[in-house]
Residue, then its C-alpha position, 0 to 999 in steps of 0.5 A: x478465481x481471485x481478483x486480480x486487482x485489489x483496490x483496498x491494497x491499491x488504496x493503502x500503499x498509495x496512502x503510503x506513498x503519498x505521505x512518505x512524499x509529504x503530499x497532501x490529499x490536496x497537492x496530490x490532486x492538483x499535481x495528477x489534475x483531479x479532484x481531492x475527493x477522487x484521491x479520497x476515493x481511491x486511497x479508501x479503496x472505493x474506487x480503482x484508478x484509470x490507467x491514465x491515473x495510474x501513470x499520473x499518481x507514478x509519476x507525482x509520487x516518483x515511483x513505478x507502477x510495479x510499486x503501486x500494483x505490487x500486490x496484484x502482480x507476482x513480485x508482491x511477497x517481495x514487496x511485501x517482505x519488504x514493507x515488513x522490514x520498513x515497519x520493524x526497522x525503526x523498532x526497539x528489540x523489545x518491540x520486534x520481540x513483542x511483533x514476532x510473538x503476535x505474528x506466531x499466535x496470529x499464524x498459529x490461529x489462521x492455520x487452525x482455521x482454514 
C-alpha cells in the first residue's frame, strides 16, 4: 500500500510556499511558535507535521491545508498540473521546446522500465 503522506513532497511544497511569502525559516518559525530547526526539519522531509502545525503553517503562509497535502489527497494531478504551469509560465519558447523534449525521452525512459 502507498503511504498516504509523503513528507519529502510536504516538505518541498511548504519550502515553496514559504518563499513565494517571502519568509524566512526564521520568521516562518516565530509566526507558527517553533523553532527554525523544526521548520528545517520539515521542509528537508525528516519530520512530518502535527496537525496543530499543520493549521499553524496554513494560516501563516495564507493557504488551505489542501494546498499543503495535495499530494496525499486525490485533487494532486491538479495541483500538479498546475505547479507545472507556474514553473513554464515565465519560460522562453525555446526553453519550453527544450522542457518538453526532456519530459518525452524522460517518459519514453520510465515506460521502458517498469
Amino acid at each position: 500500500m502507498d503511504k498516504l503522506f509523503n513528507s519529502r513532497d510536504f516538505g518541498r511544497r511548504l519550502k515553496s510556499y514559504r518563499q513565494k511569502n517571502h519568509l524566512s525559516q526564521m520568521r516562518l518559525a516565530e509566526l507558527i511558535d517553533t523553532s527554525t530547526s523544526s521548520v528545517s526539519h520539515l521542509e528537508n522531509g525528516t519530520h512530518a507535521p502535527s496537525l496543530e502545525t499543520l493549521l499553524k503553517l496554513a494560516s501563516a503562509l495564507n493557504i488551505g491545508i489542501d494546498d499543503m497535502l495535495c499530494d496525499s489527497l486525490p485533487v494532486a494531478e491538479n495541483h500538479l498540473e498546475k505547479d507545472i504551469a507556474d514553473l513554464l509560465s515565465d519560460c522562453s519558447l525555446q526553453e519550453k521546446q527544450i522542457i518538453k523534449d526532456i519530459i518525452l525521452t524522460t517518459k519514453k525512459t520510465l515506460r521502458e522500465h517498469k
